[in-house]
KOLLUM-150737 format. One record per residue: residue in three letters; x, y, z of N, C-alpha, C in turn. Coordinates in steps of 0.001 Angstrom, whole numbers, plus 500000, padded with zeros to 6 digits. Example, Ala and Ser with C-alpha at 12.3 -4.5 7.8 and 13.67 -1.06 7.14 Angstrom:
2
ala513190494310507800512300495500507800513200496700507800/ser512850497750507080513670498940507140512900500030507870/
***
This chain:
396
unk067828113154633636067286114214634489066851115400633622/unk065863115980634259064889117380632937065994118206633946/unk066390118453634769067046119633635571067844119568636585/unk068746120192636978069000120514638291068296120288639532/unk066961121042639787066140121070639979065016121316639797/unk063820120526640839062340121205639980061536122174641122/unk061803123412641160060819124209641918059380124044641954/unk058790123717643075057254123916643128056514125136643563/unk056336126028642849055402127652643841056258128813642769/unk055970129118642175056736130587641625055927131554642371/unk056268131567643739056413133054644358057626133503644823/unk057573134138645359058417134863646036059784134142646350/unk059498133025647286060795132258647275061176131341646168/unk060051130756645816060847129905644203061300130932643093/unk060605132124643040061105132805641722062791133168642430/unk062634133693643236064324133975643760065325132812644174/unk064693131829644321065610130662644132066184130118642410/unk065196130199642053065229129860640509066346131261640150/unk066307132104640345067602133195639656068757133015640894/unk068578132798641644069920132804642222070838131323641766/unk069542130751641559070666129238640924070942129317639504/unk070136130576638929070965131237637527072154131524637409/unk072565132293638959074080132811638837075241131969639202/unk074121130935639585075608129394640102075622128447638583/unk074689128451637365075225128047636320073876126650636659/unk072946126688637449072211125722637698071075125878636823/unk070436124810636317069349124494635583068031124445636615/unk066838124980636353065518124592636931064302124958636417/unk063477124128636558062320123969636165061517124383637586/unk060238125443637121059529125685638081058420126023637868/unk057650124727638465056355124523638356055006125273639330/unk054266125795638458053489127312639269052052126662638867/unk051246126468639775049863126005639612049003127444638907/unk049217128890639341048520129641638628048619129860637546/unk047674131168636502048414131166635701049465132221635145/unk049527132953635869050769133734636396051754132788637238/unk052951133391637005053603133694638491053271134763639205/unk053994134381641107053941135770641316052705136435641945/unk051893135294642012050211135800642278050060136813643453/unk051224136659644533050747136882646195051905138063645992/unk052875138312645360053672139609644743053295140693644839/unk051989140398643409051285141403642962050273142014643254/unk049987141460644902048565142304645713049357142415646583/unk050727142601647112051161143084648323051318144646648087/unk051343145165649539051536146720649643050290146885648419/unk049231147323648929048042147726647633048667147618646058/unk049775146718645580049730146694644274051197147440644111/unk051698147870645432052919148558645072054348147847645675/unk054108146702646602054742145805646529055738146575647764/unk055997145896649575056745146518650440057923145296650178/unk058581145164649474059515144732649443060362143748650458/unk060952144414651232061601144182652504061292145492653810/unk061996145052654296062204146095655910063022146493656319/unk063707147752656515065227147915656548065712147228658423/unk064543146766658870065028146802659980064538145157660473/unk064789144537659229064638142962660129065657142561660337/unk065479141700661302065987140809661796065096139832662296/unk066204138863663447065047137154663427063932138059664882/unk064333139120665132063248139353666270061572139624665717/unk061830140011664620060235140064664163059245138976663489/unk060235137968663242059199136462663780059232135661664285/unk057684134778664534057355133874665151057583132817664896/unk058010131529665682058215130393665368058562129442666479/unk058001128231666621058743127669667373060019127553668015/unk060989127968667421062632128158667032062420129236666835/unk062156130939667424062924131606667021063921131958666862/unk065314131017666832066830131523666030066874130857665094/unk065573130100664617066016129157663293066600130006662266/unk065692131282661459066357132097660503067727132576660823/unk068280132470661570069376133731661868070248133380661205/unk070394131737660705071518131704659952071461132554658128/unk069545131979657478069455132465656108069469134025656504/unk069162134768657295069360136302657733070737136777657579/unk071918135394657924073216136014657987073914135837656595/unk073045134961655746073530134583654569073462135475653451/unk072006136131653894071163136820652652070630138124653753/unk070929139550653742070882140000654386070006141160653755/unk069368142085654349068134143145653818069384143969652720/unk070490144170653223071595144871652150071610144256651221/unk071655142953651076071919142135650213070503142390649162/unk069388142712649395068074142691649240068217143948648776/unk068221144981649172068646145828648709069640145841647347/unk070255145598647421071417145936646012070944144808645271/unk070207143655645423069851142610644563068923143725643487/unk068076144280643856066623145032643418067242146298642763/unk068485146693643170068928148153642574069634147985641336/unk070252146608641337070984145742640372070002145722639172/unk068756145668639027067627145557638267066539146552638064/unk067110147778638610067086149132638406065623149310639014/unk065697148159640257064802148723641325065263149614642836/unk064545150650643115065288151532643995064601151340645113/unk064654151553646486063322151340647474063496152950648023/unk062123153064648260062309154247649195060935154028650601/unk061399154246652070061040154124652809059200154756652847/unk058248154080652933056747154467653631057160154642655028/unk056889153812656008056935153938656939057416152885657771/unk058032152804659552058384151970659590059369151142659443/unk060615151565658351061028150722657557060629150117656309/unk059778150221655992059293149273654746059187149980653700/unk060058149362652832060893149334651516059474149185650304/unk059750149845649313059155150358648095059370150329647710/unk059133149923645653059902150258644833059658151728644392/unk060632153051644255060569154181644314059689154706643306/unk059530154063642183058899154720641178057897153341640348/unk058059151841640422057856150784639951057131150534641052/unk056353149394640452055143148589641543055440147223641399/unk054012146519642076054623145096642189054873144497641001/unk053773144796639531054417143966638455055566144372637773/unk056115145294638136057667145653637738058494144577638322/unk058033144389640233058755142965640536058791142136639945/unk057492141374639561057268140156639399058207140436637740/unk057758140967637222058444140595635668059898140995635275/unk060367141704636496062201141460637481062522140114637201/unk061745139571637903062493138275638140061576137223636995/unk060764137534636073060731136247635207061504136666633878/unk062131138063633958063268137926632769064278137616633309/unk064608137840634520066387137430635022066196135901634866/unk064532135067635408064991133573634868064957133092633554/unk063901134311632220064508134312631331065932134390630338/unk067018135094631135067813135540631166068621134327631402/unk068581133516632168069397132287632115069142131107631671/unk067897131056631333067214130218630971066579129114631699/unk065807129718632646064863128964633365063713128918633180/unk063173127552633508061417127693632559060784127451634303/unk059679128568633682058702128806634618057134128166633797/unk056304126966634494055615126301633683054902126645634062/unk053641127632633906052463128040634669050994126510634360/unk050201127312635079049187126180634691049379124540635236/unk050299124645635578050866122801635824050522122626637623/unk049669121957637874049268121030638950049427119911639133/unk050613120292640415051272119218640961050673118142641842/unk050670116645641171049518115575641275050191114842642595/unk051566114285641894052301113415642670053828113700643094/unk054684113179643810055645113292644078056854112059644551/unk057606111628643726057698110048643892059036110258644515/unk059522110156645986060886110259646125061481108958646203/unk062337108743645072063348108014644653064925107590644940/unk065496106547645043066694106443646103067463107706645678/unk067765108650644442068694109448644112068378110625643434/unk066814110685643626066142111851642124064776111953643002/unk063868112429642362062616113115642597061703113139640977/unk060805112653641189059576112680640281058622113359640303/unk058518114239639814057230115119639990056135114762638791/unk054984114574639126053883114752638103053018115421638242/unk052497116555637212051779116992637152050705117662636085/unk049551117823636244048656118249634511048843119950634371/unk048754119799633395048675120917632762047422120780631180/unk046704121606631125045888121565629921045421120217629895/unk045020119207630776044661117917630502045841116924630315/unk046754117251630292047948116933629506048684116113631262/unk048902115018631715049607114024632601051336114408631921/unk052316114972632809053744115115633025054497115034633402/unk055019114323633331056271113999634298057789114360634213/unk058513115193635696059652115778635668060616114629636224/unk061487114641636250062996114158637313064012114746637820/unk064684115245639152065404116205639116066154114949640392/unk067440115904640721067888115099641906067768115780643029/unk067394116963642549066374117901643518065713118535643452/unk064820118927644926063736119550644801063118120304645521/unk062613121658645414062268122500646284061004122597646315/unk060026122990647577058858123153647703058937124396648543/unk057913125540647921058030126506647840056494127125647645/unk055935126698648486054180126362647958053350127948648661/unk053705128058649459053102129344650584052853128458651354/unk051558129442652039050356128407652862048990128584652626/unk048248128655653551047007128794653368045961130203652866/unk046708131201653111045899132426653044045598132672651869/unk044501133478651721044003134044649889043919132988648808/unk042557131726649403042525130556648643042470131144646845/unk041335132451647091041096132435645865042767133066644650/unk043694133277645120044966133266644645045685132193644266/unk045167130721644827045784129703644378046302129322645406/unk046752129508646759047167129033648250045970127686648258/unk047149126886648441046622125447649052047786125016650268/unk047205123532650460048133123029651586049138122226650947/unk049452122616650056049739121521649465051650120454650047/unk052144121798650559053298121537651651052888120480652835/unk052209121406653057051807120776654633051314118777654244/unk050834119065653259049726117407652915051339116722652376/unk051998117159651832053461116575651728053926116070653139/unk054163117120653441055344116865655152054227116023655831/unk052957116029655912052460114756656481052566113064656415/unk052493113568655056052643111999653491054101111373654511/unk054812112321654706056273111677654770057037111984656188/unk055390111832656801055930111710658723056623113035659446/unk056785114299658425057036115523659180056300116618660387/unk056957116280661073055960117507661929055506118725661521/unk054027118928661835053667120366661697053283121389662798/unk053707122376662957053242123607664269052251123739663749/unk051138123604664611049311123973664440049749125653663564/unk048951125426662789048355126864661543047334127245662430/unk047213128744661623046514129684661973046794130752661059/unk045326131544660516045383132843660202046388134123660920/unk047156134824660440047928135574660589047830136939660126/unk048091138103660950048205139277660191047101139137659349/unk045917139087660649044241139173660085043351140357660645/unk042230140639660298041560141583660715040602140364662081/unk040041141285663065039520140502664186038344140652664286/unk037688139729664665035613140224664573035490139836665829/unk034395140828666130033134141615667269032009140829667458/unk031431140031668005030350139573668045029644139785669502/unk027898139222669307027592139923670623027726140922671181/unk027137141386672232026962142899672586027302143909672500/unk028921143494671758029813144773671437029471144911669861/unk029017144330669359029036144339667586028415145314667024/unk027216145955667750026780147079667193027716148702667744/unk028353148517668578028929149223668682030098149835668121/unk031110148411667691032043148806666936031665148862665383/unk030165148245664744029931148606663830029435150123663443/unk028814150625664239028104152365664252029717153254663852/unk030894152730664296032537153259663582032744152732662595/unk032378152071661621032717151348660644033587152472660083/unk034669152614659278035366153708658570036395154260659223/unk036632154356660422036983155572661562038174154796661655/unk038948155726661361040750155009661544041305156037662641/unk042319155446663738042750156148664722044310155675665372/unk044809156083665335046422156334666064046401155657667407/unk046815154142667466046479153192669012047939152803668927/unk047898152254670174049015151578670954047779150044671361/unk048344149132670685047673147891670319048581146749671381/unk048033146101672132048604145464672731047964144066673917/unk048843143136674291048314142023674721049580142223675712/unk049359140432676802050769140604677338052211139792676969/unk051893139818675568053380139395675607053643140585674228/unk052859141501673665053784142150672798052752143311672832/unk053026144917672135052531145820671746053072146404670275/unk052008147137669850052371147789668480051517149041668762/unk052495150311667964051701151030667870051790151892665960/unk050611151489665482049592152274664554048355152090664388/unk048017152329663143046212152706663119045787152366663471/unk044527151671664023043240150792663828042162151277662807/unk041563149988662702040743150762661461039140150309662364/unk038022150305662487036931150040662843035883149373661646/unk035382148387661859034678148131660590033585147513660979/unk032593146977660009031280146646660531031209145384660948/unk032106145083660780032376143207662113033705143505663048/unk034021144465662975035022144283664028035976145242663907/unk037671144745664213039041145459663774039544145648662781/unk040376146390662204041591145750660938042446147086661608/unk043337147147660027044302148090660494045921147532661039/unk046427148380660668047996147787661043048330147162661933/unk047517148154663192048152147543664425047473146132664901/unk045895145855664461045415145118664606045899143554663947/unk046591144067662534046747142663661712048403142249663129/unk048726143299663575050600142716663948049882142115665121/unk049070142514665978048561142326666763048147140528666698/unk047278140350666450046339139040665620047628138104665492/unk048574137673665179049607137130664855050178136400666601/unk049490136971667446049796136812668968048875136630669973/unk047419137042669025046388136617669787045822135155669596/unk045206134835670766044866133430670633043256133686671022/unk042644132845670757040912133126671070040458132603671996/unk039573133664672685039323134075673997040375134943675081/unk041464135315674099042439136348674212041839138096674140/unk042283138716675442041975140363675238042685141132674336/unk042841142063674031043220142965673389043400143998674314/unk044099144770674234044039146092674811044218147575674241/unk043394148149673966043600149457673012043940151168673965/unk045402151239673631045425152369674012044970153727672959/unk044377154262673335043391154883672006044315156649671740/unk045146156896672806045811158235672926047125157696673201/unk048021156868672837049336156693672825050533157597673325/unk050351159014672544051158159879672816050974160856674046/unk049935160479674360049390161631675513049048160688676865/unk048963162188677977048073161328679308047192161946679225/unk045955161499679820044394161954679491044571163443680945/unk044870162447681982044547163458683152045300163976682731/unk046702164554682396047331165544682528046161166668681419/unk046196166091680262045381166631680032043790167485680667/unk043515166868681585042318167197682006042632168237682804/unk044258168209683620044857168997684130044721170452684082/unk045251170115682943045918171263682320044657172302681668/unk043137171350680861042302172209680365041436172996681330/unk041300171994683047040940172820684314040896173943684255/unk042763173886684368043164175190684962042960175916683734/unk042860176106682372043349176784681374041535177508680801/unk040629176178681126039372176546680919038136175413681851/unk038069175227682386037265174636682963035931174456682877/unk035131175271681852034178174995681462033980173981680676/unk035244173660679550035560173080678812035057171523678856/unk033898171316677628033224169596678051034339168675677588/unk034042167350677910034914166504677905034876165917676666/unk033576166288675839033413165808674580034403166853673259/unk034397168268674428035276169048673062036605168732673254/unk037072168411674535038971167917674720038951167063673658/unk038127166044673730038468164241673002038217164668671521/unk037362165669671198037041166090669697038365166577669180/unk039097166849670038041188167319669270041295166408669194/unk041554165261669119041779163775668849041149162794668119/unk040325162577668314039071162031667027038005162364666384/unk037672161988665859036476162055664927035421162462666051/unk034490163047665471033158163732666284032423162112666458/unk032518161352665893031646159874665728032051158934666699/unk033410159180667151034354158469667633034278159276669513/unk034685160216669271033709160806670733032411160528670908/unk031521160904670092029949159879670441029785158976670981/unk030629158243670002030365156244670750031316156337671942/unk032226156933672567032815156575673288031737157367674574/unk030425158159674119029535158822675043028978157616675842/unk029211156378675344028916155337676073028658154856677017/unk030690155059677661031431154878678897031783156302679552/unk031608156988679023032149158478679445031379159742679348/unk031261160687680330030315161540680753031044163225679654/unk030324162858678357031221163520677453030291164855677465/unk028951165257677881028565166461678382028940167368679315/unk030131167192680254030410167526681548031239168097681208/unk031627169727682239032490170100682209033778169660682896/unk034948169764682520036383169079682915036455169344684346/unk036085170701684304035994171073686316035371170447687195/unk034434170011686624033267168932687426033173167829687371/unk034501167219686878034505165899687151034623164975688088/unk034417164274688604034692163722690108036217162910689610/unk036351162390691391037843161519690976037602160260690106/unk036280159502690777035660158511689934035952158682688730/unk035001159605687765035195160101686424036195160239685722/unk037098161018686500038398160850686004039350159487685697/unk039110158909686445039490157370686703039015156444685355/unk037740156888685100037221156009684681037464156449682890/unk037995157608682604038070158508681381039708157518681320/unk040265157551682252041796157222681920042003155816681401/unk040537154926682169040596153416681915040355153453680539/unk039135153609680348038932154040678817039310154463677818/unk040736155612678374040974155784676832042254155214676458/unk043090154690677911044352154135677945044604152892677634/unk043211152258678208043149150922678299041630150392678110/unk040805150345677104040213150082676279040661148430675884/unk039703147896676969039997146212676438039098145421675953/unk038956144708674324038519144294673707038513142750673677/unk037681142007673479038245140663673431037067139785672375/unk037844139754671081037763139734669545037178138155669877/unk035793137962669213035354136731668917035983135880668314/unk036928136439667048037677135499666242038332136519665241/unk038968135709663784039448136647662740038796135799661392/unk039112136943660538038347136885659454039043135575658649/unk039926134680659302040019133746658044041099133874656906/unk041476132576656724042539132628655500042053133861654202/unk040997133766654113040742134690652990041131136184653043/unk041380136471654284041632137887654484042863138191655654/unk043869136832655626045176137117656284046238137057655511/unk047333137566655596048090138053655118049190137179654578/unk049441136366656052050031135461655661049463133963657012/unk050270132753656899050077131683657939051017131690659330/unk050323131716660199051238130980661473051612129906661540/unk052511128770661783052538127806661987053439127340660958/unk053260126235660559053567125518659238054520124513659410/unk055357123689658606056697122479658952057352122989659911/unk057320122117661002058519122168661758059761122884661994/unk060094123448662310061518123769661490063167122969661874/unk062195122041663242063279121283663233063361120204662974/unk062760119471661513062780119067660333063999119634659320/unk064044120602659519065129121430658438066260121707658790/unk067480121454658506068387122287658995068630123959658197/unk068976124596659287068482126041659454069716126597658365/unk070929125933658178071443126444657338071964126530656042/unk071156125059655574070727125032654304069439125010653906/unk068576124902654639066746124909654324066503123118653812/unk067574122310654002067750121292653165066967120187654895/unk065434119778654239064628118326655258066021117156655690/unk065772117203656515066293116196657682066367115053657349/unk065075114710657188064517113302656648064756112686655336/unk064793113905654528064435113442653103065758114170651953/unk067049113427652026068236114561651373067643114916649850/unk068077116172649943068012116792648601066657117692648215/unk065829117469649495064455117839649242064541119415650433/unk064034120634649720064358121818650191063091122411650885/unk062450123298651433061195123559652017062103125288652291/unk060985126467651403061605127692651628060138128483652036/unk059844129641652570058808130869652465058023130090653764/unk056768130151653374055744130325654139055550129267654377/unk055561128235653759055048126768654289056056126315655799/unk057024127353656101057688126795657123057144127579658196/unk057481126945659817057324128090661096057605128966660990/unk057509130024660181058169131180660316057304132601659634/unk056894133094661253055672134155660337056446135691661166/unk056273136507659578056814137973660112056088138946660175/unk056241139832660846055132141011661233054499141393659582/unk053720142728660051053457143224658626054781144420658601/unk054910144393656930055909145331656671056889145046656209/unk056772144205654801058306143855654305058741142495655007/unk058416142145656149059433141163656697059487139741656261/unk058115139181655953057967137833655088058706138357653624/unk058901138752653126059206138824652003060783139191651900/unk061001139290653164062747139757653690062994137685653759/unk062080137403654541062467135951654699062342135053653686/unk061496135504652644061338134784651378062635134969650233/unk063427136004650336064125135749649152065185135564650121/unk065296135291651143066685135055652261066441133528651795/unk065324132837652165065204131467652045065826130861650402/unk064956131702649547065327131257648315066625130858647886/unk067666132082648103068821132317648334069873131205649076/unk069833130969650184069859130149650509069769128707650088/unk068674128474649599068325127128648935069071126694647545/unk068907127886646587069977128129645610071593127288645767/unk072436127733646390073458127435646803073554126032647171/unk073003125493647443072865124009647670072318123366645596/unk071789123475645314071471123052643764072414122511643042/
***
């Protein structure tokens, strides 16, 4: 046997599996198709890397099974995540939300965290190596794969796959999980882009393109969930925070609903500027709130020359639909290339939930993204990625 085990994916969950089976005295080899590790690390949080979330738990993802995590959640906990990173003289300090930062370090401070701690025990991380084949054997595992032209072959008696999924092909995301768990009769939950930006087509497209730029403070919502932050407006459509948490729940030919004033009521407002000024147009109230560009286009649906006194009940009615409830209904999303992470993925009841260890196949591990299990934006996949790793570790 070359190892303990042979990791496939040095991200997020294989690099933290690979050091946590440092501290159990375990050997592994981990095989990374880029030529880095770490690839999907080092563009999270713009380059500064959101770590975790001080406030996950299994309620902030999706999955067929949502209580599947609750056990790696109870194993490997955001504290635990915490003092792992402080241990390595990473500190977090809160953006927003919850979501964890490194205080003064960015993401390649992460990433090269964890390829000296597997330096540190001596774990080889093989970049460049593309994984061809996979031979499961009555008691071991065969991996082959090239590197430099070069045909290789590993043996372990176990083995983790640790691949992602589909998003940000040009990063090195393949299927390459999923084309496994097929090979070998596993179920898959239909994929989908996740924590994506949403596009406009047809009659509305020039409209939400004339905002391209214009970011605004919404209460984002469908009927089974709401979020409230930014939106961003762009020249095909949505993005923006609330839009990517959003997207993760929409299905197509699904509405949207944009509350565009969250914190406020419009009529009271209108109320209140009556009595206080009543001359007052409806375009200068909405100008305390957005952009002068953003009142324009909304001159659309709304009689933004008029004074507040002279509004009829109609008008009023129709100012409240509009700015409360603003319903959109998104042609589609922009695609693996520009989501964040995957919906869907293996089964999870293929796995048992409290070792990450396939059903079907002993000894063979499945951690991160390639499984059902997708988390909002904000730290939370990456709360579930080194929970998984962790987890998987302990079994080695």
């Amino acid at each position: 046997m070359d190892a303990d085990a042979i990791i496939i994916g040095a991200g997020a969950c294989g690099l933290m599996c690979a050091v946590q089976a440092g501290y159990l005295g375990k050997k592994v080899i981990v095989l990374e198709k880029n030529e880095k590790p770490g690839a999907k690390i080092l563009i999270s949080g713009g380059g500064r890397c959101n770590y975790t979330n001080q406030f996950a738990t299994a309620d902030q993802f999706i999955s067929a099974n949502p209580h599947f995590i609750k056990s790696a959640f109870n194993q490997w906990t955001v504290e635990d995540t915490v003092s792992f990173f402080e241990t390595y003289g990473i500190f977090g300090k809160e953006k927003t939300l919850g979501q964890l930062f490194p205080d003064d370090k960015n993401a390649k401070d992460v990433v090269e965290m964890f390829t000296a701690a597997c330096s540190d025990f001596g774990q080889e991380i093989r970049t460049k190596a593309d994984v061809k084949d996979i031979d499961v054997l009555p008691n071991s595992f065969k991996v082959t794969y090239e590197k430099n032209g070069k045909t290789i072959s590993l043996t372990a008696k176990k083995l983790v796959i640790a691949t992602g999924g589909l998003p940000i092909p040009k990063m090195g995301a393949t299927d390459f999980a999923l084309r496994f768990a097929r090979k070998h009769q596993l179920n898959i939950v239909e994929t989908a882009p996740a924590l994506v930006p949403l596009t406009i087509t047809g009659k509305d497209e020039e409209w939400f393109a004339q905002l391209s730029g214009n970011s605004v403070f919404c209460e984002v919502s469908n009927d089974e969930i709401s979020f409230e932050e930014n939106i961003l407006f762009t020249h095909w459509g949505l993005s923006g925070p609330a839009i990517l948490q959003i997207s993760s729940f929409w299905r197509r030919g699904g509405i949207v609903n944009l509350n565009l004033l969250p914190n406020e009521n419009i009529i009271t407002l209108l109320d209140e500027e009556r009595r206080s000024n009543g001359k007052t147009l409806v375009s200068t109230l909405l100008n305390r709130f957005y952009t002068k560009k953003l009142t324009d286009a909304l001159g659309k649906f709304l009689p933004l020359i008029k004074p507040v006194a002279s509004l009829t009940s109609a008008e009023i009615q129709l100012i409240d639909q509009t700015i409360h409830q603003f319903k959109v209904k998104p042609a589609g999303d922009k695609g693996y290339d520009k989501a964040e992470v995957m919906r869907g993925g293996i089964d999870t009841n293929e796995i048992s939930s409290k070792t990450l260890e396939c059903k079907k196949i002993p000894n063979l591990f499945f951690g991160g993204e390639c499984l059902d299990v997708t988390g909002w934006l904000g730290g939370y996949n990456f709360q579930w990625a080194w929970a998984s790793g962790f987890v998987i570790a302990q079994q080695l």
